[in-house]
N, C-alpha and C positions, 0 to 999 in steps of 0.2 A: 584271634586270641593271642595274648602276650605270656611268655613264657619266662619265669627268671629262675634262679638257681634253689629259691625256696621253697619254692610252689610243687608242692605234689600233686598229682590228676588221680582223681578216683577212677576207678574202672567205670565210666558211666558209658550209654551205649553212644553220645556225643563224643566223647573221650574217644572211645574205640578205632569210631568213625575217623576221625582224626587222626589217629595214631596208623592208619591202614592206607592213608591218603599219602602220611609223610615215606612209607614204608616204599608205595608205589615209586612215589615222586623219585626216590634217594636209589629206587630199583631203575629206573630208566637213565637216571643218570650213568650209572655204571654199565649199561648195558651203553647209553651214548661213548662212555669211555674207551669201550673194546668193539665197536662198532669195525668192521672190516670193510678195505674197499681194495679195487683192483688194480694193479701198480704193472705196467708195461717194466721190466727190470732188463736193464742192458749189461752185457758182460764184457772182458776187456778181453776175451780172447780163443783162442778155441786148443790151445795148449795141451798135451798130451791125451788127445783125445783118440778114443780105440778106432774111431773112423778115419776112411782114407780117399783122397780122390782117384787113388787107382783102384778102388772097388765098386764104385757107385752101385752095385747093386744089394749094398748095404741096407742103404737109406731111398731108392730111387729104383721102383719098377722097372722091367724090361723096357714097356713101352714107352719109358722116360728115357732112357737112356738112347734108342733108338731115336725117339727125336731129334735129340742132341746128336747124335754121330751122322744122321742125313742131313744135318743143317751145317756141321763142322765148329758143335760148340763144346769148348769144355767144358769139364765136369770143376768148378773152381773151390778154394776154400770155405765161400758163404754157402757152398750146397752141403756143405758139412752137418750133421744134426747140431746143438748143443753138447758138450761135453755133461756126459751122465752123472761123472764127480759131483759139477756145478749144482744138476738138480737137486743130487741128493742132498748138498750142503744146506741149500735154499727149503729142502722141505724141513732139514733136522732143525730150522728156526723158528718152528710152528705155523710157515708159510704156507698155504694150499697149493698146489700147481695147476693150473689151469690149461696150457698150451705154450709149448714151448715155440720159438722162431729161427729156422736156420737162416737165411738172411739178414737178419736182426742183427742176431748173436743175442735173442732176449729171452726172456723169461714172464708171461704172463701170471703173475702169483695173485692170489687174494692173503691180504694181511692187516691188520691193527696198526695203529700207529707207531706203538711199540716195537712191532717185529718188523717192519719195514727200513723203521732206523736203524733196526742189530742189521739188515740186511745192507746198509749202503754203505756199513763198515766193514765187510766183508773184505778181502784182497781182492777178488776175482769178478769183484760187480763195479762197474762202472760210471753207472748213475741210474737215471730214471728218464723215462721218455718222457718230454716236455717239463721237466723236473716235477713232477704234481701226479695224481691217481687220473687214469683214465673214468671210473663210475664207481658208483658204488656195489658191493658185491650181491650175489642174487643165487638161490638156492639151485643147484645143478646134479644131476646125476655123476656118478664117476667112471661112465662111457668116454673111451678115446680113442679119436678117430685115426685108421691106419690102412693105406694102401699095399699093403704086402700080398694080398691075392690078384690084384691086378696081370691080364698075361693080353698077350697080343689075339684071343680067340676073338670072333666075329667083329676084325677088322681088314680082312684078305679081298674085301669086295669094292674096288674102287675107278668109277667109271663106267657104268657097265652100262651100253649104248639102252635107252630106251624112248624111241618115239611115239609111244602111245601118248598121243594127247589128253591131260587131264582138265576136270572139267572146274575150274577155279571160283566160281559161284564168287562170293561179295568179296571175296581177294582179291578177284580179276588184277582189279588197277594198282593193288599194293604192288603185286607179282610183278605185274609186266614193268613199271615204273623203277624197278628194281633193275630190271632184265634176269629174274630168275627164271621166266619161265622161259627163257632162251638156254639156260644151264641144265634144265631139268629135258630137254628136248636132246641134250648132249648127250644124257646118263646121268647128271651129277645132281642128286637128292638129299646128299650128306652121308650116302655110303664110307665106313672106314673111318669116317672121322668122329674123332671126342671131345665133345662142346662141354666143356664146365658153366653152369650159369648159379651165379652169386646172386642174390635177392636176399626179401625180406619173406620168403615164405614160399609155399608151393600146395596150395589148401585146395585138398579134395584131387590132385593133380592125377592121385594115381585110381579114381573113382568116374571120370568124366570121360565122354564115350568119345570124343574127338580125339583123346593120347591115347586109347584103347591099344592100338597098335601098337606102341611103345612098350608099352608094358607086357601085352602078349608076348611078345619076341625078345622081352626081359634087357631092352636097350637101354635102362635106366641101370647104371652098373653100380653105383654106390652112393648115401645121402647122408648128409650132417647137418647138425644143426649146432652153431658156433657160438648161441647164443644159450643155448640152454643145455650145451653140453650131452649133449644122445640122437643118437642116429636118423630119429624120424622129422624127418620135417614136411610133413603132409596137412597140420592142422591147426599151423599158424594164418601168416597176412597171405591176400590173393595173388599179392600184386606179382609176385613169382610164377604163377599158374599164367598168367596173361601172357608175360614175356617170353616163355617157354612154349607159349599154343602159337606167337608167331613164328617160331623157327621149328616146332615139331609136330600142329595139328593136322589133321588127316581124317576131312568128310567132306566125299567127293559130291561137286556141286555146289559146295558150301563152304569152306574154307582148307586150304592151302597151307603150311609154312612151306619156308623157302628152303629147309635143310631136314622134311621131315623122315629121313631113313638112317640119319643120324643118331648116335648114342649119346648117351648122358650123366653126369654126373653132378645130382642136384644139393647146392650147399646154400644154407641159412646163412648168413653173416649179419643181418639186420634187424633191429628192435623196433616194430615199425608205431611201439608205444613213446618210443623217445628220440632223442637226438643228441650224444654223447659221443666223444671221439673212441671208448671203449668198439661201437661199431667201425672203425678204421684199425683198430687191431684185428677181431674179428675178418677181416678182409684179406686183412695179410695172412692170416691163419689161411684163409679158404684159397687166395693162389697158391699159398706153398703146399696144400692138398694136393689142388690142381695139375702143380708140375709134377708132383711125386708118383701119381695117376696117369701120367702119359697125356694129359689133357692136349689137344691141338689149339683149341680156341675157349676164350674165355669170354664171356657174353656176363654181362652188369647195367641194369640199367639205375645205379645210384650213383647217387652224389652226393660233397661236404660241402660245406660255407658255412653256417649258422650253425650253433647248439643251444642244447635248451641252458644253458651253465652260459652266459654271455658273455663271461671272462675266459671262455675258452675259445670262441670262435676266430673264422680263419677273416682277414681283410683280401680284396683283390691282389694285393701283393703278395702273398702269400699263392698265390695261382701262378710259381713258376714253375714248375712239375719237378720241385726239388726239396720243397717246405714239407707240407703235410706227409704224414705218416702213407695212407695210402696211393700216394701218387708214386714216392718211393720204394713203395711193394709194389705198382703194378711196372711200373721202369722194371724192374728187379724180373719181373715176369717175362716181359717183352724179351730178356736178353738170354731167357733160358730155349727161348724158339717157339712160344705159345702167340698167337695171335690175340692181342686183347682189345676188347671192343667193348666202350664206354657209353654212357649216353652223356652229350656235354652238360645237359643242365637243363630244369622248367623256368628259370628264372629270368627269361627274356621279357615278363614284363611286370617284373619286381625291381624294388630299390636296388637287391645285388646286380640283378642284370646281367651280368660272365659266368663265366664258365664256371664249375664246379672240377673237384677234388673228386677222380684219379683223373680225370679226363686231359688237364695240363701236364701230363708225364707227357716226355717229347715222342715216344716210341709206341703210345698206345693210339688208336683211331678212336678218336673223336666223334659221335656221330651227333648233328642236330637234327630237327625236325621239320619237315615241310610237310604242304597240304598236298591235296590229290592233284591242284595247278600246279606243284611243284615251287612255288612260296613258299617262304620262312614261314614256318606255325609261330604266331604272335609269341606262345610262350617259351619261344627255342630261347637258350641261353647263348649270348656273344662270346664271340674272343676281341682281340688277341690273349695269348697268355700271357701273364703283368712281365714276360722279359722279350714281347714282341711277336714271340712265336706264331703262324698261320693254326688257329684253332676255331673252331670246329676242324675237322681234317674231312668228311663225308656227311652226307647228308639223306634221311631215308621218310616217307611216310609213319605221320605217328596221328593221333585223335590227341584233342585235352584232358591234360591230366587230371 
């Protein structure tokens, strides 16, 4: 129907129809207009901020700091929080805050297009990671996550000689191909130590009678989910529940992990509905948990190269463990005394082929995958990293993914 400036419409129930349609239509628009998405926002500094690095126990658990002082690392300016001024300015711009980045020096905010520009006129902001929005935003609880009860209790037990032989049932050959069960013959189970593992989920983890033990003896110390913002992360993707059953399961006769008297600290970072570099924020978020936690070892078995947005993704050059966002948080990681341990990549028998994003950080351990012959798994991803570097760095027992 053609409309011009003379024409009056009768109320007819056609008319209506019409008139509820243009309403809708002229409604989505404006809701298109003020649409929010989530902006990584970098800051120029860390300038009169109330924290100090001669307090680290501001911002950094005991048993973080204790890491550091057995290793002989300092406490340096990037283990600094954000400056609290900053946040508040960024929130007084109608910004949301999502997660803030002490390494970064950023500021995960959700914003409109509008408030993002007031934001990058700011003095005290910098720019924007990759200059562009990480994803678009998504509805979250206003849980945030905080290691301040973290202490050194039921970490006093380390070594403690036990040669009772166990009986490793369909492990057997993971185990021994490992040589764990020559450590486990020593005493070393994973007593004392705290494994952070990053994933996309940990479904049913705390219900399945093989982690029993874990949970009985309350060695799961703290969980978040990074993605949706609140604490539980029991009933999203599996694929966390797997990677966790091989370093913590325990059913004698039948399966084995390699570190299962170990504790834990289980974090969501992955949307395993999407593939968006927003989950490489998320990452950094979940090591700078990690370190604040006292974490010893960081166990991930993800990876970047592709996204669903094809204007974002990373080329093999981009694989020198100084590009991407997460390769530079897990370096970041590596240098505060945490052991982190990646998986290089499924893409050995895909067009990418190399390695994946963190696993090209020079200081993280690389692992690929072999068969039970101890061969490449067809789908292990290659190195070198695109500036030459020896990657894969280890190699362990995996199935197809």
């Amino acid at each position: 129907m053609v409309l011009n400036k003379y024409t009056a419409l009768e109320p007819t129930a056609s008319n209506k129809t019409t008139w509820l349609v243009l309403l809708l239509l002229l409604s989505q628009l404006n809701s298109f207009g003020q649409s929010t998405r989530k902006y990584l926002v970098l800051l120029r500094d860390k300038a009169n901020t109330p924290y100090s690095v001669t307090k680290p126990e501001q911002f950094l658990s005991q048993r973080a700091i204790l890491r550091r002082q057995k290793q002989n690392i300092a406490v340096l300016e990037r283990d600094l929080p954000v400056n609290p001024m900053y946040l508040t300015q960024l929130q007084q711009t109608g910004a949301k805050i999502w997660f803030p980045s002490r390494w970064m020096n950023a500021v995960l905010v959700e914003a409109n297009e509008a408030t993002i520009t007031a934001i990058q006129k700011l003095a005290f902001v910098k720019g924007l990671e990759f200059n562009r929005s990480l994803a678009n935003a998504r509805v979250s609880t206003t849980t945030r996550p905080t290691t301040s009860d973290f202490t050194l209790n039921s970490f006093d037990k380390f070594g403690v000689v036990d040669n009772t032989p166990l009986n490793y049932g369909t492990s057997q050959d993971q185990i021994t191909q490992l040589g764990a069960d020559k450590m486990h013959q020593q005493g070393y189970h994973g007593e004392g130590m705290l494994i952070g593992v990053l994933d996309a989920g940990f479904q049913n983890a705390n219900k399945v009678a093989f982690l029993k033990p874990v949970f009985d003896e309350n060695r799961v110390l703290a969980t978040y989910d990074f993605v949706k913002k609140e604490t539980s992360v029991y009933e999203d993707d599996s694929h966390g529940l797997s990677c966790l059953s091989t370093i913590a399961a325990t059913v004698d006769n039948q399966l084995y992990g390699t570190a299962y008297k170990a504790s834990f600290i289980l974090l969501r970072t992955e949307d395993a509905n999407s593939e968006k570099q927003i989950e490489e924020a998320n990452w950094l978020f979940g090591a700078e948990y990690a370190d604040s936690a006292g974490v010893d070892v960081i166990s991930s078995s993800l990876g970047y190269t592709q996204f669903d947005d094809a204007s974002t993704s990373y080329t093999y050059q981009n694989m020198d463990g100084k590009t991407t966002l997460c390769s530079r948080a897990a370096q970041i990681a590596t240098e505060t005394g945490m052991v982190v341990v990646v998986a290089a990549g499924n893409e050995g028998s895909s067009a990418w082929h190399y390695i994946s994003a963190p696993s090209d950080a020079a200081s993280v351990l690389s692992i690929a995958a072999v068969t039970q012959a101890g061969t490449r798994a067809s789908f292990s991803s290659f190195g070198p990293s695109a500036d030459g570097r020896v990657k894969p760095d280890l190699a362990a027992r995996a199935r197809e993914p």
